[in-house]
C-alpha positions in Angstrom: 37.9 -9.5 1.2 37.5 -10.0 5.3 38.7 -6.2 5.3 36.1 -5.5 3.2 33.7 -7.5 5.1 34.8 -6.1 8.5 34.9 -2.3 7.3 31.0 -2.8 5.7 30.0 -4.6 8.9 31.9 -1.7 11.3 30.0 1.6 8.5 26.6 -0.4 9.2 27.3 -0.4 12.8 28.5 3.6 12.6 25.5 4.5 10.4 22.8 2.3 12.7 24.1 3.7 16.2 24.2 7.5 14.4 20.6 7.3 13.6 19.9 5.6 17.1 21.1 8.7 18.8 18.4 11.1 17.4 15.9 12.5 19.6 12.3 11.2 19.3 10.0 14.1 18.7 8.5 16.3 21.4 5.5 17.9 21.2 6.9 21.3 20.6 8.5 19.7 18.0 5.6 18.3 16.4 3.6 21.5 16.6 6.1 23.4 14.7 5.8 21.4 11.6 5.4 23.8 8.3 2.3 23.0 6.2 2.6 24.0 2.5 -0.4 25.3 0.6 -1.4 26.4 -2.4 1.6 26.1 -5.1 1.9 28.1 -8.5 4.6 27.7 -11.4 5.3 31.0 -12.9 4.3 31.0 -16.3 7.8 30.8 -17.5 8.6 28.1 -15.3 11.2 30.2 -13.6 9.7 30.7 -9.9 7.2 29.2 -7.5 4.9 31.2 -5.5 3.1 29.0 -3.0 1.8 29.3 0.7 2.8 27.9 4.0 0.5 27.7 7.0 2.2 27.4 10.5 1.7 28.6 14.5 2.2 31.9 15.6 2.0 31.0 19.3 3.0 34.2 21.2 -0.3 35.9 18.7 -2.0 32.8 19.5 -3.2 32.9 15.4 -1.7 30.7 12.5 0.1 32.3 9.7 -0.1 32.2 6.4 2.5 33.8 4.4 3.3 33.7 0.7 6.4 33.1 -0.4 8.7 33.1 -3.8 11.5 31.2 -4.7 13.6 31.0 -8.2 16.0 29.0 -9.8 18.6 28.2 -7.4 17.7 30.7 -5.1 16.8 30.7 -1.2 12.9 31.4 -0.5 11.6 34.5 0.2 8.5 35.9 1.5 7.0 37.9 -1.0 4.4 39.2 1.8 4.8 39.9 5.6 1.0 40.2 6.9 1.0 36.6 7.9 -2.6 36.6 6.6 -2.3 36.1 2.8 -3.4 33.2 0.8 -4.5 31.9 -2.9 -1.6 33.3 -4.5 -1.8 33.2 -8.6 0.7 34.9 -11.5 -0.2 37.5 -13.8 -0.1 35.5 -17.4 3.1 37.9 -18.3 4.6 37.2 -15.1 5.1 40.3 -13.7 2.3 40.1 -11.1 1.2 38.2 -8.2 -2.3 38.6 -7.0 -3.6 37.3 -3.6 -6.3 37.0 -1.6 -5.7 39.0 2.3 -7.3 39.4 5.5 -5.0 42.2 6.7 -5.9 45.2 7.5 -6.4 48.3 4.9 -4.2 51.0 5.4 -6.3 53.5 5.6 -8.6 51.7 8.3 -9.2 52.7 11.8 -7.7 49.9 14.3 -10.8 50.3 16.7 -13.1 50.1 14.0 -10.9 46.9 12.3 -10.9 45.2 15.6 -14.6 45.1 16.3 -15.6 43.8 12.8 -15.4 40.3 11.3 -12.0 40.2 8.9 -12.6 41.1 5.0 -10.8 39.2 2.6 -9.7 41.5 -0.4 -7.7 40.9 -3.1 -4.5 42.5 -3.3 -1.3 42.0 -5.8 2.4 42.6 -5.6 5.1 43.1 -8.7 7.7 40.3 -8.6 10.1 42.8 -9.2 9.8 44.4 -5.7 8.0 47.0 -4.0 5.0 46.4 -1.9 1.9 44.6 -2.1 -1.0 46.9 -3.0 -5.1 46.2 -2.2 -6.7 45.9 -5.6 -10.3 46.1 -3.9 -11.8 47.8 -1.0 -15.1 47.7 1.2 -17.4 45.7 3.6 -17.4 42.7 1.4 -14.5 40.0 1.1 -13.5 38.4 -2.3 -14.9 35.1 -3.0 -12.7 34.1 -6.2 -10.8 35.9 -8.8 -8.5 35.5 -11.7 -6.8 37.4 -14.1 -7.5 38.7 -17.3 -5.3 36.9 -20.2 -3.5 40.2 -20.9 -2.7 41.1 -17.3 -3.8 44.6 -17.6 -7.3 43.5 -15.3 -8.6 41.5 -12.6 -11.7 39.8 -11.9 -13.5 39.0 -8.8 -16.9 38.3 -6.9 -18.0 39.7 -3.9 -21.1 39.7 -2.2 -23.9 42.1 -3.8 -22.7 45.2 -1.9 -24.6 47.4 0.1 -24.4 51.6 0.3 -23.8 52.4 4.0 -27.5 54.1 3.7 -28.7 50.7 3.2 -26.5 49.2 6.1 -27.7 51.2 8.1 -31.2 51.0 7.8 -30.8 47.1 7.6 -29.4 47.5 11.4 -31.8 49.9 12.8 -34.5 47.6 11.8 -33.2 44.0 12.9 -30.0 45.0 15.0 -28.5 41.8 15.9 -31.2 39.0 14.7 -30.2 36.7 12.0 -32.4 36.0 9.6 -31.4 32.7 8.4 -32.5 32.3 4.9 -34.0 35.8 4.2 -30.4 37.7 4.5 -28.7 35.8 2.2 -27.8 37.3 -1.1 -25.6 36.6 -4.1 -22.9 37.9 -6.1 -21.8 40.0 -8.8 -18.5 39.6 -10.8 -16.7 42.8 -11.1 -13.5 43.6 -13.4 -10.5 46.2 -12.4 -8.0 47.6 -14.5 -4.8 46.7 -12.4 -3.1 50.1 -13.1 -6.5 52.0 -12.1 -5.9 49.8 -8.7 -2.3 50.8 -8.2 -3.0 54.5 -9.4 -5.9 54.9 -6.5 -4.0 52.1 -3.9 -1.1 55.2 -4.3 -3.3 58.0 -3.3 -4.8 56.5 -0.6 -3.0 58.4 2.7 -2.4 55.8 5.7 -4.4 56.7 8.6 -3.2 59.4 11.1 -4.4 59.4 14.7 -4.2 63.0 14.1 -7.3 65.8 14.5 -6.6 66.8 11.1 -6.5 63.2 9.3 -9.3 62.6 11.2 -11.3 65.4 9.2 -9.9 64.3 5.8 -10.8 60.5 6.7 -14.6 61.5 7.8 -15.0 63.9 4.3 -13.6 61.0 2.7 -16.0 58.5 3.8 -18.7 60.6 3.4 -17.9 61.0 0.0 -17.7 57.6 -0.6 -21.1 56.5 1.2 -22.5 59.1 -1.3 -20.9 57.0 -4.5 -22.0 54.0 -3.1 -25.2 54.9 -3.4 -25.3 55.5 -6.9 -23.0 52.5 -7.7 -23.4 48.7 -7.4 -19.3 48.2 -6.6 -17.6 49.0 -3.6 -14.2 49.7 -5.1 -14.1 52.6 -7.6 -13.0 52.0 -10.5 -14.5 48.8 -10.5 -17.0 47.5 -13.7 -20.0 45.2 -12.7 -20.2 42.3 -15.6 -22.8 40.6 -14.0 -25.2 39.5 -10.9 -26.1 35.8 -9.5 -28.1 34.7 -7.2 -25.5 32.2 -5.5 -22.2 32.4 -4.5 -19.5 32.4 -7.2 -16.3 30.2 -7.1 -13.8 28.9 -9.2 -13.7 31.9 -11.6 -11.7 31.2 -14.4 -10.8 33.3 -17.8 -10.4 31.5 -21.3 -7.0 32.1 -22.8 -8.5 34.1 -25.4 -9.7 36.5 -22.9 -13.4 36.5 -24.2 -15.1 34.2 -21.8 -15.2 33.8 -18.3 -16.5 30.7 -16.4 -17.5 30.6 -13.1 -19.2 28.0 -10.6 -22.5 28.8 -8.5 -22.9 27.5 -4.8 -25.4 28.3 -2.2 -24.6 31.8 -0.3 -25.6 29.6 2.4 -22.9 27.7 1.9 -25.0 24.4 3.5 -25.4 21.5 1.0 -28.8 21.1 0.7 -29.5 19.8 -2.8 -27.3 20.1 -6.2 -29.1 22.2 -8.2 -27.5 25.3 -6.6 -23.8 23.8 -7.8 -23.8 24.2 -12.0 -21.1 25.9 -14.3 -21.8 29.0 -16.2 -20.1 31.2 -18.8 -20.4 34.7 -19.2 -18.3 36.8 -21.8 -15.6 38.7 -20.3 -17.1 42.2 -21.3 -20.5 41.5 -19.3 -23.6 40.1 -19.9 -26.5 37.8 -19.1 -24.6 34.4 -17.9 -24.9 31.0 -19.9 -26.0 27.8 -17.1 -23.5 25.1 -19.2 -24.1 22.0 -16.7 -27.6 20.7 -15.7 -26.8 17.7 -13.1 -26.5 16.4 -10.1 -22.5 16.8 -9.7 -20.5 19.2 -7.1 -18.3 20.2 -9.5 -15.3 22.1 -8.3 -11.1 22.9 -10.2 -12.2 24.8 -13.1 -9.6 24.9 -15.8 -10.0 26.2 -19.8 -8.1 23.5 -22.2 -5.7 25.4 -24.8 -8.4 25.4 -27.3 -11.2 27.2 -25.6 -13.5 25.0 -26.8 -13.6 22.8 -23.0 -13.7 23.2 -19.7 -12.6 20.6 -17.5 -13.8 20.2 -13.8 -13.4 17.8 -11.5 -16.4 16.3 -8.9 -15.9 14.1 -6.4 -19.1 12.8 -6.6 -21.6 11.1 -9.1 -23.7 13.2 -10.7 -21.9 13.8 -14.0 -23.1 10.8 -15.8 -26.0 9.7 -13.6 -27.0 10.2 -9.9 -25.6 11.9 -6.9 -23.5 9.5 -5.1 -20.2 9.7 -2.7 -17.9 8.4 -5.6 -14.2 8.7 -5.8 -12.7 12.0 -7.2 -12.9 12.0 -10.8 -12.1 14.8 -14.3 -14.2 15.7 -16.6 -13.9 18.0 -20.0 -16.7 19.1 -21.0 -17.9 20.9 -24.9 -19.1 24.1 -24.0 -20.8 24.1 -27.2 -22.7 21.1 -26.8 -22.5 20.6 -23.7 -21.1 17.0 -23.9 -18.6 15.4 -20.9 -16.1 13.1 -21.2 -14.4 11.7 -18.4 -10.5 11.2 -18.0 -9.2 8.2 -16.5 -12.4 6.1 -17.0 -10.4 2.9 -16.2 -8.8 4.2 -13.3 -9.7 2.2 -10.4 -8.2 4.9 -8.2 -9.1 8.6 -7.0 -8.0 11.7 -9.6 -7.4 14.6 -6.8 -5.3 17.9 -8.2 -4.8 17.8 -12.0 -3.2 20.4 -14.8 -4.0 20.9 -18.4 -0.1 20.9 -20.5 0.3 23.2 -23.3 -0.5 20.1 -25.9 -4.0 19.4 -23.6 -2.5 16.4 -21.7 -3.5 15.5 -18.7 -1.0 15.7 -15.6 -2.6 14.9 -11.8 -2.5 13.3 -8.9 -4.6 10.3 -8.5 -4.6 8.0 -5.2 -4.3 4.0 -5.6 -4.4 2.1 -2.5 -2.2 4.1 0.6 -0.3 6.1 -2.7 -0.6 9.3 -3.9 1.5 9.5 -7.3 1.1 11.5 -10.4 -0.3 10.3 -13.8 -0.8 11.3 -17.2 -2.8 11.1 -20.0 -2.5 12.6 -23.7 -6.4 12.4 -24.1 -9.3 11.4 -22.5 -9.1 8.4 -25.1 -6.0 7.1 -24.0 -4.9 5.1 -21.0 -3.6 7.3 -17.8 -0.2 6.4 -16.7 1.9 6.8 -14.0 4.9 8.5 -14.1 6.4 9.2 -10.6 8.4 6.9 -9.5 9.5 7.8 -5.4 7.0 6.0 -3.1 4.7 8.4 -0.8 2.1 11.0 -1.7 2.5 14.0 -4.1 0.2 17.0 -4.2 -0.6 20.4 -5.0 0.9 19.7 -8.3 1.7 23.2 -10.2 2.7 23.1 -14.2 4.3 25.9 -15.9 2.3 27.3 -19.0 4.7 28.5 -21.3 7.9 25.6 -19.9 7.5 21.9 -19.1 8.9 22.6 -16.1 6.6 21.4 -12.8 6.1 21.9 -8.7 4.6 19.6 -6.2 4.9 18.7 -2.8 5.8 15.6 -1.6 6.3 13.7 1.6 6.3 10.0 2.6 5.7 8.2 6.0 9.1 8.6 7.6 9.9 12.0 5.1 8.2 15.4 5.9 6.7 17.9 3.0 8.8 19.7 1.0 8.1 21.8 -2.1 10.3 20.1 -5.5 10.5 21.4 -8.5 11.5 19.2 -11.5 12.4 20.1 -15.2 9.5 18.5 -17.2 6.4 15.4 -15.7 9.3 12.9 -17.4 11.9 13.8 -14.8 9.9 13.6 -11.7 12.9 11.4 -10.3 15.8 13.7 -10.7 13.1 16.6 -9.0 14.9 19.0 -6.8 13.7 20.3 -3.5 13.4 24.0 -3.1 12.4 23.8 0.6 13.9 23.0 3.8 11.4 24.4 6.3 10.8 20.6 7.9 14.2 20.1 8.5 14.1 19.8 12.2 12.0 16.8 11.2 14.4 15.0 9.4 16.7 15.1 12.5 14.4 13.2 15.1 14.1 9.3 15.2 10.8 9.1 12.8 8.1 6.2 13.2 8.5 3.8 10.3 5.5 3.0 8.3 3.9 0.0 6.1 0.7 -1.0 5.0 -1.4 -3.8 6.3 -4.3 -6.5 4.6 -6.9 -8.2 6.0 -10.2 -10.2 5.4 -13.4 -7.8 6.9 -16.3 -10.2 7.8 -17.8 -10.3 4.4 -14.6 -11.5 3.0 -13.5 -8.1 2.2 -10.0 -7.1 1.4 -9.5 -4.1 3.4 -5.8 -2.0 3.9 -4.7 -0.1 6.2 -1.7 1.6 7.9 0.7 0.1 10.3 3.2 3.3 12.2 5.5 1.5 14.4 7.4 3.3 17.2 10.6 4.7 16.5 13.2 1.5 16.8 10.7 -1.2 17.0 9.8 -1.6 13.2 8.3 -4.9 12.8 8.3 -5.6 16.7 5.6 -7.6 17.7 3.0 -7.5 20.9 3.0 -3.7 20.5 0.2 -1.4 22.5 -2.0 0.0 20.0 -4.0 3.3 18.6 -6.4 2.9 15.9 -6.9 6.0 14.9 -9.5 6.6 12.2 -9.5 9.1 9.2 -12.2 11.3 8.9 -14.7 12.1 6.0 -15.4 9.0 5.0 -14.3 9.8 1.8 -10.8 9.7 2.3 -7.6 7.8 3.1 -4.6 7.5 5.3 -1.8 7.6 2.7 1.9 6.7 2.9 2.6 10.1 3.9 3.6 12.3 7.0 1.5 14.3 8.9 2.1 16.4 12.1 -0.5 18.8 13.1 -3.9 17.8 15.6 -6.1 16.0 12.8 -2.9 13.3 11.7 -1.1 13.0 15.3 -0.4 9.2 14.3 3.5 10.4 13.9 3.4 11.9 17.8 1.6 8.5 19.1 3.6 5.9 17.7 6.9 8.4 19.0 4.9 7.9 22.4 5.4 3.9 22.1 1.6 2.9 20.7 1.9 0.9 16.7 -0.8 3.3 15.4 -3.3 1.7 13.1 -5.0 4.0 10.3 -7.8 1.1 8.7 -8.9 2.5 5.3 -12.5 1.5 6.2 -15.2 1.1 3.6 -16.2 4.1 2.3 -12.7 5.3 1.4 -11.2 6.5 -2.0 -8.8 4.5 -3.8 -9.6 1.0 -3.8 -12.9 1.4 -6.3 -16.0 3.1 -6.6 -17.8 0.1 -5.2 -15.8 0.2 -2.1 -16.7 3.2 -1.5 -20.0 3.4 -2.6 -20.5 0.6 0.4 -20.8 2.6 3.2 -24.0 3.7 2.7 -26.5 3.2 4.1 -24.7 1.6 6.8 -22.8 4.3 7.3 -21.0 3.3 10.7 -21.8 -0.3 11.0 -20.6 -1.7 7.7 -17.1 0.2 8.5 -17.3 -0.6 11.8 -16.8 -4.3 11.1 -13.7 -3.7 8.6 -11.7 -1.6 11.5 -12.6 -4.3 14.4 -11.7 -7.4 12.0 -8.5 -5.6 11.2 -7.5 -5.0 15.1 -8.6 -9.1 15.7 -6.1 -9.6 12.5 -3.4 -7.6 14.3 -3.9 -9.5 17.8 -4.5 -13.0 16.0 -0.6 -11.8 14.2 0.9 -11.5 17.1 1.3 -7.2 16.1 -0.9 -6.3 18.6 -0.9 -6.9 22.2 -4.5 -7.9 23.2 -4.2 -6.1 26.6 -3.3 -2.5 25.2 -5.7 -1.6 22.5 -7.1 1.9 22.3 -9.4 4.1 19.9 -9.6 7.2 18.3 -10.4 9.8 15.7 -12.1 13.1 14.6 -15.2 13.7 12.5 -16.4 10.6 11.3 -13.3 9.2 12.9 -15.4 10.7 16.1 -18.6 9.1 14.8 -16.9 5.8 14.5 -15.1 5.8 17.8 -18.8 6.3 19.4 -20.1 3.5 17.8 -17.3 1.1 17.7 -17.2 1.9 21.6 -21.1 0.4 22.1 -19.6 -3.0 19.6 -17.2 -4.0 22.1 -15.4 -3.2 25.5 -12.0 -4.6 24.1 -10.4 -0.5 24.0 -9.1 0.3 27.0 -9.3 4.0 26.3 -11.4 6.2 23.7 -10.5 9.4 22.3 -13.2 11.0 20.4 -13.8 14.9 18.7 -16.1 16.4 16.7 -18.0 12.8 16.2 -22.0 12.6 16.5 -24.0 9.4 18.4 -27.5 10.1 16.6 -27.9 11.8 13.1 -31.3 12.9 13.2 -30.4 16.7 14.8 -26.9 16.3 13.2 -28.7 16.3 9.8 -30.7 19.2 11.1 -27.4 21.0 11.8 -24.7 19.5 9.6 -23.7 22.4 6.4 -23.7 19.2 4.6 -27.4 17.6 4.9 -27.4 16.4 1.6 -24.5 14.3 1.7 -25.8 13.1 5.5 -28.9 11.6 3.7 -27.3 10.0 0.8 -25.1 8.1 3.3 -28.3 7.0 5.4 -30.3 6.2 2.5 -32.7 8.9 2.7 -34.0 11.5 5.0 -34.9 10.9 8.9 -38.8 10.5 8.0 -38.3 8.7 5.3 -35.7 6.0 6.7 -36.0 6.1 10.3 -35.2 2.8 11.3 -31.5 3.6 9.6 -31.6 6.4 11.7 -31.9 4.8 14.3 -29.9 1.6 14.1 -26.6 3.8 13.1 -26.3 5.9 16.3 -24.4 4.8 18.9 -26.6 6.8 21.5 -29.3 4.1 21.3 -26.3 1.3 22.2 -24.5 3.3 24.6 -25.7 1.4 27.8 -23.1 -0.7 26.5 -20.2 1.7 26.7 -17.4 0.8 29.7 -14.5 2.9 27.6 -12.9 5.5 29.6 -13.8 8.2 26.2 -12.0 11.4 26.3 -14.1 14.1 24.1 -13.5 17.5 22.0 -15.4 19.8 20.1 -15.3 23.0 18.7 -17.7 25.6 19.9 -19.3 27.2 16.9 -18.7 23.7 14.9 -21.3 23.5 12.2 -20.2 20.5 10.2 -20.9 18.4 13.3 -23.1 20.6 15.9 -21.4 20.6 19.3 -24.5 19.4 21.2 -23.1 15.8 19.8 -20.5 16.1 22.1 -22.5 17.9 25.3 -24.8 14.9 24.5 -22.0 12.2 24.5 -20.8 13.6 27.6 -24.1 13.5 29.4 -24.4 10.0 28.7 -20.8 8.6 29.8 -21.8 10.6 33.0 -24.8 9.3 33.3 -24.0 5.7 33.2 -20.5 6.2 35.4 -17.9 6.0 32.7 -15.1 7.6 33.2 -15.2 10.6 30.8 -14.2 14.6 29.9 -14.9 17.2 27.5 -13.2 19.7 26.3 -14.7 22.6 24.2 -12.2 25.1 22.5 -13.9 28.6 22.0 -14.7 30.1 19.1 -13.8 27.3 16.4 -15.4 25.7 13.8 -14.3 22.2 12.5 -11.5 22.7 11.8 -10.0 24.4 14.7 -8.1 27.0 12.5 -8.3 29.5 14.9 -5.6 29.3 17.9 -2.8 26.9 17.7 -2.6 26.4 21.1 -6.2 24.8 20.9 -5.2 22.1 18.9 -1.5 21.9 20.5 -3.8 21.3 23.6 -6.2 18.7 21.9 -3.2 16.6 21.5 -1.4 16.7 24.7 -4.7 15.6 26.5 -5.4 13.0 24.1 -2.2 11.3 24.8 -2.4 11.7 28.4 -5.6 10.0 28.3 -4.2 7.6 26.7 -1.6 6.8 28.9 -3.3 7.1 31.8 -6.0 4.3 31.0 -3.4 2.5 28.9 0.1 3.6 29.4 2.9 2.5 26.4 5.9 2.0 28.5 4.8 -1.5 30.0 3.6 -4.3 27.7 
């Protein structure tokens, strides 16, 4: 028994100073971290196709590729353009169609380079051969889906234009935007996939030659001529039907004679609800049918197996009574009456990504507390239960429609994303992963994560996210980040993150605990939790993240002397104002985050949601208006505040930054901006901006509070 005793003590030993000799990440490291996408089962259950997103840096572009991978086989990319997305199976599974901003074969490069990118649809036999484009013209696909046969596809575009009309438009207003009076809707178009592959195949590549020049000129001339005697770009093409929004989430019944679709402003700026409603239109054309009349943004459209519902999910109110920033939720809904039902009324959590089985269960995702697991429910009757059972977030589940048979991707805080695959929702457990594209991940000393509880000054419960360093789980008198989510609707989960939105992972491997406070306003602790932001829509969370940090000090987690602040978004908007509350951060890191919101409202694509979460709009409450921005409080400021923003950002106008800026400056704080061209948001454009984003952050960081020395 002391053998025993000594040999267990001695493998302990082996296995503790192993894992102590891995390398903490780098920065390099962390920006090479593979981000999975969309995910589809085939519909035998016998292959994934999904999507992975990661830097290209030498193109300074990210790429996003679409690959395949079957039963005990290796991955493989089932395109090479780097610039393919929304991948979804034929019903026979012979087919994979996709959504692609490369270029056509048959365009000119100069031309293709001076022109904004068109997404077209394009599809590719599982078999082998080459991906094909399936439409064609100035105009990029909005949504499609295929017809239950597989011998068609749907899609909507943009109402085209005839290059006649083009080209009068331009001669008259050149370059000047008419905001509201350009706009114009859709139309939803069907294709005969073997009329697609038929012309794709007679289509000759372009030739730099004098000759192929000739032939491409006749060609387009031709085809200017058609399109102004037809309403589709791409021949072949039949128009079922025009809208005057935007169409998304197109979906096709399984009996093949319906088709229902969702209407959003060609605008794409949220400034009412109206222009968000369901409709059905029969497959073979026709005036459309509005199905919804409320005040919900619905979104996921799926058929049940009977055709007689359509489920949807919204994650706001609106449904049942008003518009409000509620938690995600599911709804069926009679498309004969009209009547909704919702699915998991008694869940207190967030329903995110959900599939419909064979036998009209309901599989999904739904978000309790700081985890992401996966439910079900036989009927929106019944009770929804969970049946994961590994700790840690799952999404972009993916259910097979003829085999119980199931995809997701899962991750946890000290685990990166892989895809898994299991053999039915009942053996989630014994799920197999498919994917080792993070693996460099899983050989570097990983920050260790846990959640955290504390009063708020209402007596509150709030949670959050503790990330310690690598090696000093459960250390105390630690240098700390908060870093706050963004949204508010939204949650740091036990999960793993790497890219320049969730950089928790590459602070705490710097040496700072990183705390993520889910703040009033965030899913999955209640719809009353949520619902509690507003209208105090930076003070009332502001008071949940600074009682947390006092809880942290006060438990001996954090050290008093080396607390810092950040976020992006509204974790921006909340560093701003939590900066004018108190001068306990010793550095600020701020992006994308706005200190007043009457202009905001007059910029943000999302105005609607702006004055829910105020209350109302700036003449109507403008004493909320004013009370909530920081600018009005920023005398107070003496935070050393690093600041980013993206140059053409809509969601949160840049001038919220310049304006930010002006005012550190003005008052003598120590401050800089940084303003990365040509992004929105999101910063999806160069890798390098976001890779950049980071490594300043941190060196802000450390230069106005370093790790090393506690």
């Amino acid at each position: 028994m002391r053998r025993i005793v000594v040999l267990l003590a001695f493998l302990l030993f082996a296995v503790s100073a192993i894992a102590q000799q891995k390398p903490v990440l780098t920065l390099d490291d962390f920006f090479n971290y593979v981000q999975f996408g969309a995910v589809e089962m085939s519909p035998d259950g016998s292959a994934v196709a999904f999507t992975t997103r990661r830097a290209d840096w030498a193109q300074e572009r990210f790429r996003s590729d679409t690959w395949l991978v079957r039963n005990g086989q290796q991955p493989i990319l089932l395109t090479h353009s780097g610039e393919d997305s929304s991948p979804k199976w034929s019903p026979d599974g012979r087919w994979v169609a996709f959504v692609s901003l490369r270029e056509m074969a048959w365009t000119k490069p100069a031309e293709s380079g001076e022109k904004e990118k068109v997404a077209h649809l394009y599809a590719i036999s599982v078999s082998g051969g080459e991906a094909f484009p399936v439409t064609r013209g100035e105009e990029s696909v909005h949504t499609f889906a295929w017809s239950s046969d597989s011998q068609s596809l749907y899609f909507a575009t943009r109402v085209p234009w005839s290059k006649v009309k083009r080209d009068s438009y331009k001669k008259e207003w050149k370059d000047v935007e008419r905001y509201r009076e350009q706009e114009r809707g859709d139309v939803i178009a069907r294709i005969g996939l073997a009329d697609a592959l038929a012309r794709a195949q007679a289509v000759t590549p372009y030739s730099a030659s004098e000759d192929a020049k000739k032939d491409d000129d006749k060609k387009k001339q031709e085809e200017d001529v058609n399109k102004d005697k037809e309403t589709a770009e791409t021949p072949g093409t039949m128009i079922l039907a025009h809208c005057d929004l935007e169409v998304s989430d197109l979906a096709v019944s399984h009996d093949g004679r319906t088709l229902a679709f969702i209407s959003r402003p060609s605008h794409h700026r949220l400034e009412g609800v109206k222009e968000v409603e369901i409709f059905l239109l029969p497959a073979s054309g026709g005036a459309a049918r509005q199905l919804t009349h409320n005040q919900a943004l619905e979104s996921d459209l799926l058929w049940g197996p009977d055709d007689r519902h359509i489920l949807f999910s919204t994650g706001t109110g609106g449904v049942e009574d008003v518009y409000q920033r509620e938690q995600e939720r599911v709804y069926s809904m009679d498309v004969g009456s009209g009547k909704a039902q919702r699915w998991g009324s008694q869940f207190t959590g967030a329903l995110n990504a959900y599939e419909v089985a064979p036998d009209g269960s309901l599989v999904a995702t739904g978000q309790v507390g700081a985890e992401n697991q996966v439910y079900s429910e036989r009927s929106a009757a019944d009770p929804l239960k969970k049946i994961s059972s590994w700790d840690g977030a799952y999404r972009e589940l993916s259910l097979a429609e003829h085999s119980p048979r199931l995809a997701f991707v899962h991750s946890a805080f000290d685990k990166p994303e892989e895809l898994y695959v299991a053999d039915s929702a009942n053996d989630l457990a014994q799920a197999k992963p498919v994917t080792t594209f993070n693996r460099l991940f899983t050989e570097r000393d990983l920050p260790r994560g846990r959640t955290y509880k504390w009063k708020s000054e209402d007596g509150a419960e709030v949670e959050g996210i503790l990330l310690y360093p690598p090696g000093k789980f459960g250390a105390k008198n630690l240098p700390m980040l908060t870093l706050i989510h963004g949204g508010p609707e939204a949650a740091d989960l036990n999960s793993f993150g790497a890219n320049w939105y969730d950089w928790a992972a590459m602070a705490a491997s710097r040496g700072y605990l990183v705390f993520r406070p889910n703040y009033r306003g965030s899913t999955g602790y209640g719809d009353k939790f949520e619902l509690q932001v507003s209208p105090n829509i930076v003070s009332t969370p502001g008071k949940d993240i600074l009682t947390g940090v006092d809880a942290l000090v006060k438990d001996g987690i954090a050290n008093i002397d080396k607390l810092t602040v950040g976020g992006y978004s509204y974790g921006g908007y909340m560093t701003n104002w939590l900066i004018t509350q108190t001068t306990r951060f010793k550095a600020a890191v701020s992006g994308a985050g706005a200190v007043e919101h009457i202009v905001n409202w007059g910029n943000d694509d999302l105005t609607f949601d702006d004055a829910w979460y105020l209350g109302g709009t700036p003449w109507e409450v403008p004493k909320t208006y004013n009370q909530e921005a920081a600018i009005f409080q920023i005398s107070k400021v003496k935070t050393p505040t690093h600041i980013v923003g993206g140059a053409i950002d809509i969601r949160v106008y840049i001038g919220e930054q310049y304006l930010l800026e002006r005012a550190l400056h003005t008052l003598g704080v120590p401050s800089t901006l940084l303003i990365f061209p040509g992004e929105g948001h999101g910063l999806t454009k160069n890798p390098w901006h976001g890779k950049i984003k980071v490594r300043e952050e941190l060196k802000w960081l450390e230069k106005y509070c370093p790790a090393g020395s506690q």
